[in-house]
BAMIKOL-851119 format. One line per 4 residues: their letters; for each residue x, z, y of N, C-alpha, C, O. Coordinates in steps of 0.2 Angstrom, whole numbers, plus 5000, padded with zeros to 4 digits. Layout:
! residues N
a> X/Z/Y/X/Z/Y/X/Z/Y/X/Z/Y  ...
This chain:
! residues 198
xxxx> 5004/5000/4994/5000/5000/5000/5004/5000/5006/5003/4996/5011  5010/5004/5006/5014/5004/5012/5017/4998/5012/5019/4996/5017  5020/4994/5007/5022/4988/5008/5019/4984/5011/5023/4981/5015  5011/4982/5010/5007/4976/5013/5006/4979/5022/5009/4976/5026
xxxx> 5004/4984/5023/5008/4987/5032/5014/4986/5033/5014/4984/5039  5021/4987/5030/5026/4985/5033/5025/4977/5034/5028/4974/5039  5023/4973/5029/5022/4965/5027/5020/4963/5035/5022/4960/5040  5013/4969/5036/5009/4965/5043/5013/4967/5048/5015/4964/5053
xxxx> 5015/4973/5047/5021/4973/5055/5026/4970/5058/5027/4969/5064  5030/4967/5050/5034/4963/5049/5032/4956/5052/5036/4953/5056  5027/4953/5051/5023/4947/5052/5022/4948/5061/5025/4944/5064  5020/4951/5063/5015/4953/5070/5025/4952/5074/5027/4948/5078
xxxx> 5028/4959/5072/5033/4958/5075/5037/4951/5074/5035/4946/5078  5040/4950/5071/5044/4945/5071/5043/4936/5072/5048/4933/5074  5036/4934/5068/5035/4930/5069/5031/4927/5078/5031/4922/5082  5025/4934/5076/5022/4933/5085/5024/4932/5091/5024/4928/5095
xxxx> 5026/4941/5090/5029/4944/5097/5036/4940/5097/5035/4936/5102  5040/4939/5094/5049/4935/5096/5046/4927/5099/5048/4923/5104  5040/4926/5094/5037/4919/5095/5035/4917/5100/5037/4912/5103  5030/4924/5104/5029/4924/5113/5034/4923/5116/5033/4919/5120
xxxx> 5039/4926/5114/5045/4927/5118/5049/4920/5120/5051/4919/5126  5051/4916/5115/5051/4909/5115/5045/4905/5120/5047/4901/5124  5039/4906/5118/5034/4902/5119/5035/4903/5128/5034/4898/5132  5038/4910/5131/5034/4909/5140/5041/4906/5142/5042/4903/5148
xxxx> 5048/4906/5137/5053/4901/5140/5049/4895/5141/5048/4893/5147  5047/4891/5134/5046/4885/5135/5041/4885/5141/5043/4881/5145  5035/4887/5142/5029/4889/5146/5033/4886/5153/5031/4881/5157  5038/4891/5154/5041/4892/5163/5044/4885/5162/5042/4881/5166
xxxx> 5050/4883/5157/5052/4876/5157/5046/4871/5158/5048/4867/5162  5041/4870/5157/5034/4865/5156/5031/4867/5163/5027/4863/5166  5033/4873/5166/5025/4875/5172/5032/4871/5177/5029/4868/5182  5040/4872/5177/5044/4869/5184/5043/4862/5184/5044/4859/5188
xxxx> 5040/4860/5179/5043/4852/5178/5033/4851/5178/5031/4846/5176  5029/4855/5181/5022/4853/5184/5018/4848/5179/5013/4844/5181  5021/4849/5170/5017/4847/5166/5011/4850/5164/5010/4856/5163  5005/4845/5165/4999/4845/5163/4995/4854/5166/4992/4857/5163
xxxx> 4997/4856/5172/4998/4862/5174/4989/4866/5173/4989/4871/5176  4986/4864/5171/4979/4866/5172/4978/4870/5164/4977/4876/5164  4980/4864/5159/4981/4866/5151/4985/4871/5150/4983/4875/5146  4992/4872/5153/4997/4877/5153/4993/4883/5155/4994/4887/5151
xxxx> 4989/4884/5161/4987/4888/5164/4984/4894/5160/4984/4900/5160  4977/4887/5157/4972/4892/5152/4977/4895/5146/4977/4900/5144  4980/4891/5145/4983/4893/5138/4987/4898/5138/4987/4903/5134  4993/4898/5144/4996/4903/5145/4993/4911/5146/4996/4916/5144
xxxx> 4985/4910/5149/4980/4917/5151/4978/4917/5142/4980/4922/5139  4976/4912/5138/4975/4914/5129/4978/4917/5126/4977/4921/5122  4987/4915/5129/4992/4917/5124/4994/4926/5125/4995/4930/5121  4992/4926/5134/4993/4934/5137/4987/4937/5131/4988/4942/5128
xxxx> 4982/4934/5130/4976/4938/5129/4978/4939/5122/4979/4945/5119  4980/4933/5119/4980/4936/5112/4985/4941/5108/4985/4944/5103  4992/4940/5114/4999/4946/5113/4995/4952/5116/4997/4957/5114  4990/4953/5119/4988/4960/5122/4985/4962/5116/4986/4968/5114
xxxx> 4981/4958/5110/4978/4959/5105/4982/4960/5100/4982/4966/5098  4987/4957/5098/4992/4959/5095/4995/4965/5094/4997/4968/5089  4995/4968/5100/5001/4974/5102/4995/4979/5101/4996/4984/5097  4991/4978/5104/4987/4983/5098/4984/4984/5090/4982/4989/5087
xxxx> 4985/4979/5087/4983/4980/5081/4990/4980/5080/4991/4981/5074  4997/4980/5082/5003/4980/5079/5004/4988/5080/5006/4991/5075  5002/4992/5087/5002/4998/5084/4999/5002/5083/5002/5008/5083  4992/5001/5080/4987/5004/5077/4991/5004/5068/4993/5009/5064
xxxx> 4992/4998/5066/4997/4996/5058/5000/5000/5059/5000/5004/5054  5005/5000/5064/5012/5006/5063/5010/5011/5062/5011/5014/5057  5004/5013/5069/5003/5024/5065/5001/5023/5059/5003/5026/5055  4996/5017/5056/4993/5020/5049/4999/5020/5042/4999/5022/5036
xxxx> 5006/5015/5045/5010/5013/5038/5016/5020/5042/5021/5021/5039  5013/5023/5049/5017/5029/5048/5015/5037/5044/5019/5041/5043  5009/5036/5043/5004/5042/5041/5004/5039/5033/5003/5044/5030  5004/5035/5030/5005/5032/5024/5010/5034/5020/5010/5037/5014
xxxx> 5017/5032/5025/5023/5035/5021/5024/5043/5021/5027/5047/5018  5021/5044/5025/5021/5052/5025/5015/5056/5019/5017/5061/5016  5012/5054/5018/5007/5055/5014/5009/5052/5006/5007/5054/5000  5014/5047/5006/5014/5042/5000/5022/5046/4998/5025/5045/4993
xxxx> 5024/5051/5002/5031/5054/4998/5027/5059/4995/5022/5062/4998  5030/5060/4990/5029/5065/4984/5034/5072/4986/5031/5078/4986  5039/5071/4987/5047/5074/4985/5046/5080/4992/5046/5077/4998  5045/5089/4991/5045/5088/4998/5053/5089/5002/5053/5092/5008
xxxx> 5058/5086/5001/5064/5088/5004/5064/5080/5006/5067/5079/5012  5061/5074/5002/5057/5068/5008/5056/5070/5013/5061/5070/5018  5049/5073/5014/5045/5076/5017/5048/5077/5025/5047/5075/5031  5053/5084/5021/5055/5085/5025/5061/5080/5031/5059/5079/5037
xxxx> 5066/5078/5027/5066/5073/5030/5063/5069/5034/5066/5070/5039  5057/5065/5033/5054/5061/5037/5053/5064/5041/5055/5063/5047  5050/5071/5040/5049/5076/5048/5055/5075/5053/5055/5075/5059  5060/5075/5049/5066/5078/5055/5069/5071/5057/5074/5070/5061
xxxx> 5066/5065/5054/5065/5059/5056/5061/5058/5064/5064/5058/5070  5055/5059/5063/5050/5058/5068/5051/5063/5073/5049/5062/5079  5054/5071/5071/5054/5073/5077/5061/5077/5078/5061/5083/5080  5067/5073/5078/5072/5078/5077/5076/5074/5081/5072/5069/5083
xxxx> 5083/5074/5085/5088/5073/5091/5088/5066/5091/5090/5062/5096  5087/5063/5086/5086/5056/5087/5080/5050/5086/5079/5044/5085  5076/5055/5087/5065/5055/5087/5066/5044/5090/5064/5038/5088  5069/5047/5097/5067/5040/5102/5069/5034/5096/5065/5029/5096
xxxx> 5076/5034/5093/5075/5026/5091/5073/5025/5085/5076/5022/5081  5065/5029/5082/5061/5029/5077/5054/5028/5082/5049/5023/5080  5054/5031/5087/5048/5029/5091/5048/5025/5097/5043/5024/5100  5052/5023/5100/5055/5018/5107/5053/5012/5105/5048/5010/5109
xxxx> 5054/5006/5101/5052/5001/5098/5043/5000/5099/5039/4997/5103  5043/5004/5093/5032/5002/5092/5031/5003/5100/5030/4999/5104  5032/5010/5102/5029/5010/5108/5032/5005/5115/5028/5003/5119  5035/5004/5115/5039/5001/5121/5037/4995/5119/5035/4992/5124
xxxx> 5035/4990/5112/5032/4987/5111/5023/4985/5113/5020/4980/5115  5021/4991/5111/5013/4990/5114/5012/4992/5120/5007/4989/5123  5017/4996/5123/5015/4995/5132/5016/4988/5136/5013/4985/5141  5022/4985/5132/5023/4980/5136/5018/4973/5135/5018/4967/5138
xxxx> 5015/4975/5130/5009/4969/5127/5004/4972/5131/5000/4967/5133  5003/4976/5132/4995/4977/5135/4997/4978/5143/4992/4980/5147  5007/4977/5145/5007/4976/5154/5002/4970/5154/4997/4970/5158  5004/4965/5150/5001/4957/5151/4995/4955/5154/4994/4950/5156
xxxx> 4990/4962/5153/4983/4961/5154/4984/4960/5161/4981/4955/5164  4988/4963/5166/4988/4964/5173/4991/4956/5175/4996/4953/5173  4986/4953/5180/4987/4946/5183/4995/4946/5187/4998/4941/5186  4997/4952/5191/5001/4951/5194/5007/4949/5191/5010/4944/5193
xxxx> 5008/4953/5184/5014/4954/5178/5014/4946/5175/5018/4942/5174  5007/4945/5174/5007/4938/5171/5010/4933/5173/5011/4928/5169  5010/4934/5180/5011/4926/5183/5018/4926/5188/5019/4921/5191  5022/4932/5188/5028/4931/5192/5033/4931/5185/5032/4935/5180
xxxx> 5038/4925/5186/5042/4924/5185/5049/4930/5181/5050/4931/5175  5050/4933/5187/5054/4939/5184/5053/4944/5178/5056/4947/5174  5045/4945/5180/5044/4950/5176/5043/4948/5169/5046/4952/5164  5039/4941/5167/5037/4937/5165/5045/4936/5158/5045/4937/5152
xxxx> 5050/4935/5163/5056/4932/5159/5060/4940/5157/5063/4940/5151  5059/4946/5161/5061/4952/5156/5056/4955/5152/5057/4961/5151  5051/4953/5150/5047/4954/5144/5050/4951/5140/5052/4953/5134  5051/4944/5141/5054/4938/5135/5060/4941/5133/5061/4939/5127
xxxx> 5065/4944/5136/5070/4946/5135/5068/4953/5132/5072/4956/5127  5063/4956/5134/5064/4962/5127/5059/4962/5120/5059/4966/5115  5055/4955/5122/5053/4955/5114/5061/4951/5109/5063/4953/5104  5064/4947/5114/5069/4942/5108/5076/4945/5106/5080/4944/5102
xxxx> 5076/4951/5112/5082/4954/5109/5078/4963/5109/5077/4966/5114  5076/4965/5102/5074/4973/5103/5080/4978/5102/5086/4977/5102  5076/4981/5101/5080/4986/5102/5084/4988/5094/5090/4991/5094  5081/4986/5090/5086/4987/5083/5090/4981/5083/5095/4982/5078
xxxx> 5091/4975/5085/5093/4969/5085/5100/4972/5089/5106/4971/5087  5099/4975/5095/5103/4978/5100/5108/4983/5095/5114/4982/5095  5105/4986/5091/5109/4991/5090/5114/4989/5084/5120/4990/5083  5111/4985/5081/5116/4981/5076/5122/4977/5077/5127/4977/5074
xxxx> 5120/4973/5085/5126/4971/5086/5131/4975/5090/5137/4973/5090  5128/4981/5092/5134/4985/5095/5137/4988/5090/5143/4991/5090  5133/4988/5085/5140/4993/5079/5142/4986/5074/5148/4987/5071  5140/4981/5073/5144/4976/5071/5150/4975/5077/5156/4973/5076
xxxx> 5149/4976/5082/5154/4973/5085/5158/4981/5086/5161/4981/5092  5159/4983/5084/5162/4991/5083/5169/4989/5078/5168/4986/5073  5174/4991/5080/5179/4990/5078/5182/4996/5073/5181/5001/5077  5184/4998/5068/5189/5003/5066/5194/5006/5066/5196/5012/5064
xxxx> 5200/4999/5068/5207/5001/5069/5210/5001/5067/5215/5002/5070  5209/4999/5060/5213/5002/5053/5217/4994/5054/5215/4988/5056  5223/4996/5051/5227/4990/5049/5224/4985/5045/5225/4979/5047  5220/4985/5040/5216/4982/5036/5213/4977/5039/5213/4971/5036
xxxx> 5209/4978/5043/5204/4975/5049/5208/4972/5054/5204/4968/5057  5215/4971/5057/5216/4968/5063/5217/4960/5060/5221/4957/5055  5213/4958/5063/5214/4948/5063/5208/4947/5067/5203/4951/5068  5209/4940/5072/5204/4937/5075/5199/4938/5075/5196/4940/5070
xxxx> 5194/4939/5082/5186/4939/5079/5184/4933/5080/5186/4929/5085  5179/4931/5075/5176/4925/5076/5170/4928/5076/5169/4934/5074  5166/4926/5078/5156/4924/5079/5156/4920/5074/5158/4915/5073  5152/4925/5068/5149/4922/5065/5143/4924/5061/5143/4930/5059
xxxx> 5138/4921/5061/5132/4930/5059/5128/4924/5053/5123/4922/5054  5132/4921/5048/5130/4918/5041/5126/4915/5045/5131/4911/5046  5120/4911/5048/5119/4904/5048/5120/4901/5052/5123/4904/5057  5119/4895/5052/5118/4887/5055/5117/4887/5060/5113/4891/5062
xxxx> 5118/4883/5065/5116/4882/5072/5106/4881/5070/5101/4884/5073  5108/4876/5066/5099/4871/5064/5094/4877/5060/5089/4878/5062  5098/4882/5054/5094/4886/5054/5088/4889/5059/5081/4889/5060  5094/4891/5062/5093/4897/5070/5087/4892/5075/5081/4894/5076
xxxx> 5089/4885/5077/5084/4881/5079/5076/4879/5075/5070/4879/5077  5077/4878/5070/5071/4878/5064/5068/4882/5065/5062/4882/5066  5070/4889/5064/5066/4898/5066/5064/4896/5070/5058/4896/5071  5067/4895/5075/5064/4897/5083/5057/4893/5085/5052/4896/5087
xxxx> 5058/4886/5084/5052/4881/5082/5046/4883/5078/5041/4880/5080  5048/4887/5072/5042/4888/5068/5039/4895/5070/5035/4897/5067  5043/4897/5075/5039/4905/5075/5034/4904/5083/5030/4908/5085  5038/4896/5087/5032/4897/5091/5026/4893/5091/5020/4893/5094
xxxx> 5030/4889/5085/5023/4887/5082/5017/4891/5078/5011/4890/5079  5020/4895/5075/5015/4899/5071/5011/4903/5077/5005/4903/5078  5016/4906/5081/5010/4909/5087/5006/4903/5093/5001/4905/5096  5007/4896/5095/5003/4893/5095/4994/4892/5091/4988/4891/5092
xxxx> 4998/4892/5085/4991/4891/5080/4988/4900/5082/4983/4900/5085  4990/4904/5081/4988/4911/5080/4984/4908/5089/4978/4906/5088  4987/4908/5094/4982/4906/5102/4976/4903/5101/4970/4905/5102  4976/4896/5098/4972/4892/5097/4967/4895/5092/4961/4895/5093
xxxx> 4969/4897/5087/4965/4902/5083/4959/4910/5086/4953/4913/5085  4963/4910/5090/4962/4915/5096/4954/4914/5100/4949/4917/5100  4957/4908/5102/4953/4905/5107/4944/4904/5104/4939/4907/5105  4947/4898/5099/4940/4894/5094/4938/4901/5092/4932/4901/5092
xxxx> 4940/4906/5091/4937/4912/5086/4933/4916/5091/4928/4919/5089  4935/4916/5100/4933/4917/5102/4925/4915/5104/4920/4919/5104  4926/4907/5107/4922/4903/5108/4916/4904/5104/4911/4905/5107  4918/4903/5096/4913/4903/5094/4908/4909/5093/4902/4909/5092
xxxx> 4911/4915/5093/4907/4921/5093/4903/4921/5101/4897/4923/5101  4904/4920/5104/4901/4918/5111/4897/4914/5110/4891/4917/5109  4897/4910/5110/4892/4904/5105/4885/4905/5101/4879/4904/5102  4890/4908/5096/4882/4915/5090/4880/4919/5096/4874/4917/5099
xxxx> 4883/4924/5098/4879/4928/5103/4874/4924/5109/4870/4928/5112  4875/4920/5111/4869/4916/5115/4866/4913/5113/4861/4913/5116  4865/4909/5106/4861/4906/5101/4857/4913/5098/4850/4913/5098  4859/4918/5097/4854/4921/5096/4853/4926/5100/4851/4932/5098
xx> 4853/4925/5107/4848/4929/5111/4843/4925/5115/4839/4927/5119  4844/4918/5113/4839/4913/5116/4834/4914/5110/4829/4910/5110
């Protein structure tokens, strides 16, 4: 059971919200060059609506797959554990993330936040690089000193330039369809509710 919650968290964070975060680059690239500006416009207000939706059921799933594994350990020195996980000197980089994630999804509802540039491009900068992303590369790039270890550093993080572009592609793809999806799901429940109150 806690695996198919961590699967949807998994899904929501990474292919979504990273996916947003690509999509308002390209968005800002499409709105300078005063492409089809009208279609950007609504869509860009769909894609806000639907990351505000997201960021809510993204962290509604967390408390339930956080009350889950609490519940689903058996062991209590687990137990304990997880307690001193959730509330102990290092509490914030167990809860910073989900939350810092849902605040900044549900900034989006506000017009002002939506539509200026700056603020716009440091949300995209903190859904595509988070905050565990951050901390991996600062202790990968952490050194130890040892004889063993001194040679070159190269940049290399195992894949492909084309990988890395095909991800990127397919993840703002996948959240265009989720917008589009959004939208018609919407329409249509609008739809039934006037059809039958006619």
């Amino acid at each position: 059971m806690v695996a198919v919650f961590d699967f949807i968290l998994d899904f929501i964070r990474v292919d979504l919200i990273i996916g947003f975060g690509w999509y308002s680059i390209l968005f800002f690239i499409l709105r300078l060059f005063k492409y089809q500006k009208e279609f950007l416009a609504e869509f860009d207000k769909q894609a806000c609506k639907t990351l505000a939706f997201l960021g809510l059921a993204y962290g509604i799933v967390w408390i339930i797959a956080v009350l889950l594994t609490y519940f689903n350990v058996m062991n209590e020195e687990e137990k304990a554990q997880f307690i001193r996980r959730l509330t102990g000197p290092y509490s914030f980089g167990y809860w910073f993330q989900p939350l810092f994630w849902v605040m900044l999804t549900q900034s989006l509802r506000i017009r002002f936040i939506r539509r200026l540039l700056i603020f716009r491009l440091l949300i995209c900068i903190s859904f595509i690089l988070t905050f565990e992303r951050f901390v991996i590369m600062i202790t990968s790039l952490h050194r130890d000193y040892l004889p063993s270890s001194w040679r070159i550093f190269s940049l290399d993080f195992g894949i492909t330039w084309w990988v890395f572009i095909l991800s990127l592609i397919i993840k703002t793809i996948e959240f265009a369809i989720i917008v589009f999806a959004y939208k018609y799901a919407k329409q249509w429940l609008l739809n039934l509710k006037t059809t039958k109150s006619n």
